[in-house]
VOKOL-184651 format. One record per residue (C-alpha): residue in three letters; x, y, z. Coordinates in steps of 0.02 Angstrom, whole numbers, plus 50000, padded with zeros to 5 digits. Example, Ala and Ser with C-alpha at 12.3 -4.5 7.8 and 13.67 -1.06 7.14 Angstrom:
<bapas>
ala506154977550390
ser506844994750357
</bapas>
This chain:
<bapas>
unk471435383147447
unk473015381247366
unk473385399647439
unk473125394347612
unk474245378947571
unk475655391447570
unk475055402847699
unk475135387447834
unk476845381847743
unk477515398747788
unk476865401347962
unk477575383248018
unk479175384947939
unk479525404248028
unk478415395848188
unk479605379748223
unk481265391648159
unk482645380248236
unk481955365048151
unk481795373547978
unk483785379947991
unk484225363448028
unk483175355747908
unk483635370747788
unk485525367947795
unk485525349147795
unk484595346547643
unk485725361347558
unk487395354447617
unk486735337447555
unk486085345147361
unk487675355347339
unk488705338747365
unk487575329247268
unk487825342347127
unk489745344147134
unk489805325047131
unk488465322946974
unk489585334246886
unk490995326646919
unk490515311246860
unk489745318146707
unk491175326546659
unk492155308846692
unk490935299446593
unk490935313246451
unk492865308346381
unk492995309146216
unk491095313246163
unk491395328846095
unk492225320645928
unk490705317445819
unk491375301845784
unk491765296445926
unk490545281045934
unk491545275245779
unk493425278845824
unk494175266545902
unk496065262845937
unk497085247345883
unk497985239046031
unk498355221946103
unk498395215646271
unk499855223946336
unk500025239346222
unk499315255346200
unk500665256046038
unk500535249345859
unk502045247545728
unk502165261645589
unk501705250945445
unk500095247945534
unk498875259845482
unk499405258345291
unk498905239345287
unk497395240345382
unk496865253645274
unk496925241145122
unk496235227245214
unk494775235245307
unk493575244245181
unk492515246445333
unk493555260745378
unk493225277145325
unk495095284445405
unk496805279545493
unk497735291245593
unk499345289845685
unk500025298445832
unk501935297545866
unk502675306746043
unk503855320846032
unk503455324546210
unk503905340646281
unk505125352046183
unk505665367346237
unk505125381846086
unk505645397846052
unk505435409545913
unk506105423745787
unk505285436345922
unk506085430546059
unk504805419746158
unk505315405446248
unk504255390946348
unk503995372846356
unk502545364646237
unk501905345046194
unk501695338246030
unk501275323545917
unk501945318645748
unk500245314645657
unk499665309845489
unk498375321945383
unk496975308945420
unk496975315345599
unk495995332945542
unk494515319445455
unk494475305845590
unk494295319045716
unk493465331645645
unk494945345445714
unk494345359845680
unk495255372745550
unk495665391345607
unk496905395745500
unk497645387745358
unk497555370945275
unk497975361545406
unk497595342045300
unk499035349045177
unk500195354145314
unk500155339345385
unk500715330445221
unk502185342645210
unk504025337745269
unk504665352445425
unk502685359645433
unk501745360145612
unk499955363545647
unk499775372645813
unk498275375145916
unk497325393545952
unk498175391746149
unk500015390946072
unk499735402745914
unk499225415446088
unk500535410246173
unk501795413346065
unk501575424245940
unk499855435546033
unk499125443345903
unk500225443045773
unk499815430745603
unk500515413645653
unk500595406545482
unk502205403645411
unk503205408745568
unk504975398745621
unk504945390645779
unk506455381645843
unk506145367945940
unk507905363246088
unk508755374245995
unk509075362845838
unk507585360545746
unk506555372045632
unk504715369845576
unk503645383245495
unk501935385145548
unk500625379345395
unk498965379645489
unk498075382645655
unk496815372145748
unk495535377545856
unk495755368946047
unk495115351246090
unk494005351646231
unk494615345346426
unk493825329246421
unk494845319746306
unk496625311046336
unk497365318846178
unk498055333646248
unk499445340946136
unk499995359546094
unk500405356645924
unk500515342845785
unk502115339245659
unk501885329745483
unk502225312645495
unk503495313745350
unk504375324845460
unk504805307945558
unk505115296745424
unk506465309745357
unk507155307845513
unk507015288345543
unk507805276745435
unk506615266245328
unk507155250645424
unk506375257445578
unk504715264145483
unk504395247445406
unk504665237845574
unk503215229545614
unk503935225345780
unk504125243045847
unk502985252145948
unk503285268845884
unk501415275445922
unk499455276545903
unk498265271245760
unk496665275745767
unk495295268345656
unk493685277445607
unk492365265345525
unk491035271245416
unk489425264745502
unk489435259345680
unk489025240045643
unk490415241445512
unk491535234645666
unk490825217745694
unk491545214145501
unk493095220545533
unk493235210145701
unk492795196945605
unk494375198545512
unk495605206145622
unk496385188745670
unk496515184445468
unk497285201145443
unk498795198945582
unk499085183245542
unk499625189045363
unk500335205445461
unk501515195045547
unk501795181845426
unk503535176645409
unk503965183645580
unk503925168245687
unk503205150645678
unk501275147945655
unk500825145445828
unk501825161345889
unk501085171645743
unk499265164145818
unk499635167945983
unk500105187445938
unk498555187145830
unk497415183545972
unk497995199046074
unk497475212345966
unk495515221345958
unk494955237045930
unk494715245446082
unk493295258846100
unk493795278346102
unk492845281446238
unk493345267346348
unk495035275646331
unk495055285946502
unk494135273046601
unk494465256046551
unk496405257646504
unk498195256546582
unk499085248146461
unk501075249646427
unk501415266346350
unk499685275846368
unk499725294346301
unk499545300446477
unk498875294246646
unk497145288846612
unk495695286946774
unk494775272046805
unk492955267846813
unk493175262247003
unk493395282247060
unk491805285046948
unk490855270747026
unk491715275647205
unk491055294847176
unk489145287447115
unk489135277247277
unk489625294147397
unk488535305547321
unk486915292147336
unk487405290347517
unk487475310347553
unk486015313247449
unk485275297947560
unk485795304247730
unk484975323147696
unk483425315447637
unk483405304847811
unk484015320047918
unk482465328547819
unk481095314347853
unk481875314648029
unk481565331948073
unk480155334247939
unk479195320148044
unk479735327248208
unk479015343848164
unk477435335248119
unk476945326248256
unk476675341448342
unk475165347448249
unk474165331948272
unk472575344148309
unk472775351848159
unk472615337848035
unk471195333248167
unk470395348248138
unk470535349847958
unk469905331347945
unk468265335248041
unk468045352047934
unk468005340247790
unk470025339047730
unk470345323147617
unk471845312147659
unk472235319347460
unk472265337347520
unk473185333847686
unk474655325147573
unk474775338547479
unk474845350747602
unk476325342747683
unk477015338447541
unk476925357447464
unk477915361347619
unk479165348047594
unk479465357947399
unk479525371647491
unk480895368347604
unk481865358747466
unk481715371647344
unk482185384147470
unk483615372447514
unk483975370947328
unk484315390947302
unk485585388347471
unk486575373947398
unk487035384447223
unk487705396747337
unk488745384347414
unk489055376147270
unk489955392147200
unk490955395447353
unk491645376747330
unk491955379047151
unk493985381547173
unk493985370747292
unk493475357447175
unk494645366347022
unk495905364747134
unk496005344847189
unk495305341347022
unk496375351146908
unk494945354646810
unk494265373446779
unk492395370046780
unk491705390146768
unk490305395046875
unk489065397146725
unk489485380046685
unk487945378146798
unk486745386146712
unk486925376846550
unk485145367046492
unk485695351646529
unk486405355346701
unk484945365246734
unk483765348746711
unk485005337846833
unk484445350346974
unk482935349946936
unk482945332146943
unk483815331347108
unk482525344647183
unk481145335747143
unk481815316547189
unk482545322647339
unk480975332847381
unk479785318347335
unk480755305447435
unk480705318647585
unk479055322247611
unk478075308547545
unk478365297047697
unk477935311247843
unk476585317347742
unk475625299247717
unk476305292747905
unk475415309547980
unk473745310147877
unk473225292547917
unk472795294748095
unk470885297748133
unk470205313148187
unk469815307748357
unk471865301748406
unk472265317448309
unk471345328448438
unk471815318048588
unk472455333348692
unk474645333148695
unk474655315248637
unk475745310748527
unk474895292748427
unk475975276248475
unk476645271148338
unk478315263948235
unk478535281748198
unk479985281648330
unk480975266648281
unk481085271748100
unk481805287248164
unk483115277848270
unk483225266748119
unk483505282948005
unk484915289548132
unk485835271848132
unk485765272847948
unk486485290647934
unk488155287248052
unk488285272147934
unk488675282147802
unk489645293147936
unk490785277848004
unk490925271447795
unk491435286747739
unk492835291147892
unk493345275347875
unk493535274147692
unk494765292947698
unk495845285447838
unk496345269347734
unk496455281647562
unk497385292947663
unk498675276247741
unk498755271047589
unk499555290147518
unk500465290847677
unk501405272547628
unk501445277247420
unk502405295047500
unk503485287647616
unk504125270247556
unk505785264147535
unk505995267247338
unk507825261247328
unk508585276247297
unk508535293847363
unk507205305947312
unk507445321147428
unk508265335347365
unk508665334347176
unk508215345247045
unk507925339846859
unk508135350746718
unk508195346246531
unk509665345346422
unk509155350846260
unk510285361946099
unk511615368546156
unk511465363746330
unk511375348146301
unk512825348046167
unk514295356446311
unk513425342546432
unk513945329746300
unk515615336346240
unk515995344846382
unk515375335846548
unk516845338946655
unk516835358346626
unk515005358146674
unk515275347646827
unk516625359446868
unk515645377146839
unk514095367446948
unk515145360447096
unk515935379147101
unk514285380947233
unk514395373947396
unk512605367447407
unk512685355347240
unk513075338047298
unk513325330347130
unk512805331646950
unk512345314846846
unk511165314846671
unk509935301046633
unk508645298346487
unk507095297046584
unk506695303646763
unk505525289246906
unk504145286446834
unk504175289446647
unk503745274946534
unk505375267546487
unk506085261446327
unk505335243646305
unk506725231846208
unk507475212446192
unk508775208746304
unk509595192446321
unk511265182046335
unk512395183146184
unk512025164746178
unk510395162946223
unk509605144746295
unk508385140246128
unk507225131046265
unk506995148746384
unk505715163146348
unk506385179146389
unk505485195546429
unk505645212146399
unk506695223046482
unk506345244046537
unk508045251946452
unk508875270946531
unk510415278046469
unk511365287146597
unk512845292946640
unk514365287846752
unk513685298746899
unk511945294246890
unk511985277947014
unk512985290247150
unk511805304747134
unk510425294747168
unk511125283147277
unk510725266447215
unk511745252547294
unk512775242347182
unk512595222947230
unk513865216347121
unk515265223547014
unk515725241146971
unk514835258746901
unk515255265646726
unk516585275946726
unk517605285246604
unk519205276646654
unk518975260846585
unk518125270146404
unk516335260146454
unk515535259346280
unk514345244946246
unk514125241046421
unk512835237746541
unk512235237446710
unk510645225546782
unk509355226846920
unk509165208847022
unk507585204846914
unk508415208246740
unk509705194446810
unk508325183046887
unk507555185346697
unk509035182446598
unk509615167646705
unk511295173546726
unk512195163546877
unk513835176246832
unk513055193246793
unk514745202246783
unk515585199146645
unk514455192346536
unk513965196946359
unk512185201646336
unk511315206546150
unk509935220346149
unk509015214845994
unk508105227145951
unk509485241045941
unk510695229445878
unk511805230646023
unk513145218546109
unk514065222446289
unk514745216746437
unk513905217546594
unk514835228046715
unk513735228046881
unk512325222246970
unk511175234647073
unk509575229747192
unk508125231247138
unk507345250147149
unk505635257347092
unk506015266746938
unk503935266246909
unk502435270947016
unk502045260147166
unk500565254847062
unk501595240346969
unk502995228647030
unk504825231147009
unk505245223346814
unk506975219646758
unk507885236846700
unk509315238546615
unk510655252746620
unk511625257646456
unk513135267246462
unk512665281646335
unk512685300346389
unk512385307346225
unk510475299546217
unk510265306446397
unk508925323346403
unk508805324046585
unk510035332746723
unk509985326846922
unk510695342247007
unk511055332147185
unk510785347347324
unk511075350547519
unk509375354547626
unk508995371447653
unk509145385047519
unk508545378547366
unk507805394747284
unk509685399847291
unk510295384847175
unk508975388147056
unk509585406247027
unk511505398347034
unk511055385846898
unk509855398546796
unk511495409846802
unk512775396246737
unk511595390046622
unk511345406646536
unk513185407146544
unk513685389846457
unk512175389546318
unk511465407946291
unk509615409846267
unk509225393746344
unk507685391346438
unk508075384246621
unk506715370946636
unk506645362246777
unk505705352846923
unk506035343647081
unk506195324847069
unk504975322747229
unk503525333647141
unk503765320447003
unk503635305747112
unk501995313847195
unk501365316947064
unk501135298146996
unk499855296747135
unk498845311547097
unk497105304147065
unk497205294447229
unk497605311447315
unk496145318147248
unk495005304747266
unk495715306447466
unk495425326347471
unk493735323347416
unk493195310547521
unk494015318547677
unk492785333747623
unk491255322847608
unk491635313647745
unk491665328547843
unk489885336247769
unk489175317147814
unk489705321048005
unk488995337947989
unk487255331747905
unk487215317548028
unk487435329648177
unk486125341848116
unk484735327248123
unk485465321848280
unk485485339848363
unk483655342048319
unk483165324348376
unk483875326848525
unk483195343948569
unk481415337248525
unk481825323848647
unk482255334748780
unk480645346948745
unk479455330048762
unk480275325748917
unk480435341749010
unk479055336449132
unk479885322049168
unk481485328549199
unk480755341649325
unk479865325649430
unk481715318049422
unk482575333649498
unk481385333349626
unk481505318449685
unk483455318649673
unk484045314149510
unk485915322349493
unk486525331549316
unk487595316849277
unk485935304549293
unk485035317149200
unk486185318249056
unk486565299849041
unk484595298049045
unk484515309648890
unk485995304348806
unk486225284348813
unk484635281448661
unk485595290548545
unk487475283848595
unk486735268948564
unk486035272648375
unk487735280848337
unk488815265648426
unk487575254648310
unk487765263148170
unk489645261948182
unk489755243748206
unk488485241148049
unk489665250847945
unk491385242748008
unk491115225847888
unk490515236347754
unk491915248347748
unk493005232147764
unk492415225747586
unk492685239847506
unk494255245947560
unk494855228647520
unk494035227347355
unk495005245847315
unk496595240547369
unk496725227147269
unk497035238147131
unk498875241047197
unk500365231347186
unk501005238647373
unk499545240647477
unk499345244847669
unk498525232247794
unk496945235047855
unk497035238848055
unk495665235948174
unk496145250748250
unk495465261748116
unk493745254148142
unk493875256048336
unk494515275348327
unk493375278548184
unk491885274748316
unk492665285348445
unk492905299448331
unk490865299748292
unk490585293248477
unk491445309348528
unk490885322048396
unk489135314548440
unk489275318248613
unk489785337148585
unk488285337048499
unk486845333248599
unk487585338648750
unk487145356948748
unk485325351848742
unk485515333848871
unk486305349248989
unk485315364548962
unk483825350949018
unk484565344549154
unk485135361149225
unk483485368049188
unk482195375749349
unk481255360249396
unk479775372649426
unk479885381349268
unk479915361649195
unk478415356549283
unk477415371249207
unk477995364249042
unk476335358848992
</bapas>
């Protein structure tokens, strides 16, 4: 029995072969999105997970800050015997290396304590990397930079020279952590590297947010004690550094926040890196349900269309004795079949979208990564829910007619068969109309974060990094280097700054030299730059003058409108302001508007420019349109010329800028692909709806031809049910799309409005690919031999 099961399975699906291609392809366009998406959001959800710890790591921060003080970890460590570790991380950022053999490239690293090889479970290649760690000058280098540098030579106890100044020897060698985790770092210095380098003032402020801590507790429930405690403990922290309440009030921002809530659930001041957000993850969940949804409907569609037609053979195998058990099983066999057939289609396309996905993502998922256990069981998972939830319905909706309607000759049984298929193809161009209308907003929304008015001009500057000896002729020297650069036609202007848009900036106390005892005043975002930097990036002064080397500027500063508005300073120019936390007292020697020296994603705070070109690291290089491969090679040349065996590092200030938006442009690429496979899906359903329509009414068309029905009757006859369900579907999906566009864009600080006229031209735009559609079949009907259509049955 079960072999004639498949025998009929096979003869209907080669019988009925435009229905199985279209039911074929749907269902595999619909698995292989369903399966880039569920990994996707596996890998999103996997952060962190591969630490063995990592249910027990979590990372001290308050509020506002991602950053702890550097006497931190020490005093928790006494307080807390609930923790079994404390590590530290402190930025070096990106140094340019080289080494004794010549090799030269750009690599990030942390300073970090021993602890980090325990809490973390780091794994050991070479080495005792613990030790190193607890050695003044020693780095521990992952496997990727001992290959990169040194191949396959012995790493251990190699020089490398990091800007050209400083010399560590390599003590151990890590193996590398995995993708999914937001410490990403080529290499790791002692942390009494630092404090030989920082003056013990700084390392015992408790004030100064010089990095990281992360705690590691011995038993997961070990963290309710320590919660219980962590107010007790800061209040004694900070005791002596304020009155009561305001030692209180600090108290109450700090927790220990999760290590796996890290790339999902923060974006506080001075992350590690840019971190996602659970909203993409929950955005992704919600597209991949709704193109898993709209195959499985394009499937019971077609599935039930296909069906219908052999009526008198579930009659006949009902009167030769067939249970309603057997006929379900049947059908549904042939549903697995499909499905599982549809399932070997998607992992082809699957692999062909692989780089795709690399690509938008920046990931480098391999295309084995399929095959592991795991990934194996989510497809077969998604195989058999998606072939369940396809067949099921046909397969009971067909075996519960009698025998008798069954074997009514060409009869198809009245039922509300038809308006759940009309309710199936309103719900698909839902989807359709949700997801089109979703990618046009995304994609407004890039278009405004691209194109605003920053306050200052992007287009056309290069930024390189001053570092060694470069840096030193920049410093001593800055009018011999302006000189040698300007020598080319096409360079504008030259002007050095600390930080380029976008970075996180210095966060210190600014206020009047006399400040008003009654007034709380914020922080400010600090960059020192140069005399040239305002002109090179032309920011408008509002009041006063720019640095300049005439007047000696030392100690002096200039403020954006909101550092005045914060500082309540009726006169800005000429009065004395104190930055507290370096110790530092200047005049105020210009005003400029207000610019957008961070993403789009937060407001404009109050900034404050210092005059100091020695603690600058970054050069604008100001060019002319055009030829900008030709600078590069000027300035790799005069570079090479003014500090030998430097490394020309550099970027464009624009690719910065974009590149503070990069997870909404991918979130936008991907959607405008799956918004795109939802039109295709949808159309697939509708093309075989329609061409079952237009087989059931042949007959009828023929009398209407005959007695003078004209192709444009004809067509509009055939058409107007199924303009309808799309037109319906489109207005069902306009309020919904509404919601959540709205609810998304809340998450910015400058955010498009929403126009009606997406809504309307979304509708047109599935009106019209709707119409292409069905109107091969609506006119290959309607142009059809009335005789021939007569004979139809």
């Amino acid at each position: 029995m079960i072999k004639n099961y498949f025998q009929t399975a096979w003869r209907n699906l080669f019988r009925q072969k435009t229905y199985s291609l279209f039911n074929l392809f749907g269902l595999a366009i619909g698995l292989s999105c369903g399966l880039l998406l569920t990994l996707h959001i596996k890998e999103e959800l996997s952060y962190e997970k591969s630490f063995p710890k990592h249910n027990r790591i979590y990372r001290v921060v308050n509020t506002e800050w991602a950053k702890s003080s550097p006497p931190l970890a020490g005093e928790m460590m006494k307080y807390f015997p609930e923790a079994a570790g404390i590590t530290r991380f402190s930025d070096r950022g990106t140094r340019v290396v080289s080494t004794e053999a010549d090799k030269q490239g750009n690599s990030k690293g942390y300073f970090a304590d021993s602890s980090v090889m325990e809490v973390f479970d780091l794994k050991a290649l070479a080495g005792k990397p613990a030790a190193a760690l607890r050695e003044p000058g020693a780095i521990v280098i992952t496997r990727s930079m001992a290959k990169q540098y040194f191949g396959n030579q012995d790493p251990m106890n190699q020089k490398i020279t990091f800007d050209d100044q400083e010399e560590m020897w390599v003590k151990g060698v890590i193996e590398d952590l995995p993708e999914n985790t937001h410490l990403r770092f080529d290499y790791l210095a002692s942390m009494p590297t630092l404090y030989k380098t920082q003056s013990p003032d700084w390392m015992n402020a408790r004030g100064w947010m010089f990095g990281w801590t992360y705690v590691a507790f011995k038993q997961e429930q070990d963290l309710t004690k320590a919660n219980a405690k962590l107010k007790d403990f800061y209040k004694k922290y900070y005791e002596g550094f304020g009155t009561p309440e305001v030692i209180r009030q600090e108290a109450d921002k700090w927790h220990f926040q999760p290590l796996t809530d890290i790339h999902l659930h923060s974006n506080l001041i001075q992350e590690m890196g840019a971190n996602s957000s659970i909203i993409y993850v929950y955005i992704f969940i919600g597209v991949e349900i709704l193109i898993l949804l709209i195959a499985c409907v394009n499937f019971i569609n077609l599935f039930t269309t296909q069906a219908l037609k052999r009526m008198k053979e579930v009659g006949i195998r009902k009167v030769l004795g067939a249970g309603k058990a057997q006929l379900v099983l049947q059908f549904m066999g042939e549903a697995f079949i499909l499905t599982c057939l549809a399932a070997l289609i998607a992992l082809c396309l699957y692999q062909a979208a692989l780089p795709f996905y690399n690509n938008i993502t920046g990931k480098d998922v391999s295309a084995w990564e399929l095959f592991r256990p795991v990934n194996l069981l989510i497809i077969a998972g998604m195989v058999l829910s998606v072939g369940t939830l396809s067949g099921l319905f046909p397969a009971l909706f067909i075996t519960r007619f009698g025998a008798v309607s069954s074997l009514k000759a060409n009869q198809l049984p009245r039922s509300s068969a038809s308006w759940l298929r009309k309710g199936l193809v309103v719900f698909q161009f839902v989807v359709s109309g949700l997801l089109i209308i979703s990618t046009v907003i995304i994609y407004q929304q890039m278009k405004l974060f691209h194109n605003k008015e920053l306050g200052f001009d992007r287009n056309n500057v290069i930024v390189a990094r001053l570092y060694g000896n470069f840096k030193e002729q920049s410093v001593k020297h800055p009018e011999v280097l302006e000189q040698e650069l300007l020598k080319n036609p096409d360079i504008v202007g030259i002007a050095k700054a600390s930080n380029v848009i976008g970075d996180g900036l210095s966060v210190e106390g600014v206020q009047p030299l006399n400040p008003d005892p009654k007034r709380e005043y914020a922080s400010s975002k600090v960059m020192r730059v140069d005399d040239h930097y305002l002109d090179v990036m032309n920011i408008p002064l509002k009041a006063g003058r720019n640095f300049s080397r005439a007047f000696h500027d030392s100690a002096t500063f200039i403020l954006n409108e909101k550092a005045v508005a914060m500082l309540g300073l009726k006169d800005p120019v000429g009065a004395m302001v104190d930055n507290t936390v370096m110790g530092v007292q200047g005049k105020v020697v210009g005003v400029i508007r207000d610019f957008h020296f961070a993403s789009l994603h937060q407001q404009i705070e109050p900034l404050v420019l210092e005059y100091k070109p020695e603690w600058t690291g970054n050069l604008f290089i100001k060019i002319k349109p055009g030829n900008p491969a030709s600078v590069i090679r000027f300035l790799e040349s005069k570079v090479k010329k003014i500090a030998p065996n430097t490394l020309f590092s550099y970027g464009f200030l624009d690719d910065r800028i974009s590149g503070l938006y990069k997870k909404e442009n991918n979130m936008s690429d991907i959607l405008q692909f799956f918004a795109a496979l939802a039109i295709i899906i949808s159309c697939l359903g509708l093309f075989g709806l329609t061409a079952h329509a237009a087989e059931v009414r042949t007959k009828e068309i023929g009398i209407r031809k005959v007695i003078g029905a004209s192709m444009a009757n004809l067509v509009t006859l055939l058409s107007k049910d199924f303009m309808v369900l799309v037109l319906a579907g489109n207005l069902v999906a306009w309020p919904i799309a509404w919601y959540v566009a709205n609810k998304w864009l809340q998450e910015f600080t400058y955010k498009i409005n929403i126009s009606w006229v997406v809504f309307v031209a979304s509708a047109m735009v599935t009106l019209a690919i709707a119409v292409l559609t069905i109107g091969y079949h609506c006119i290959r009907t309607a142009s059809a031999n009335p005789v021939k259509s007569l004979r139809s049955e």
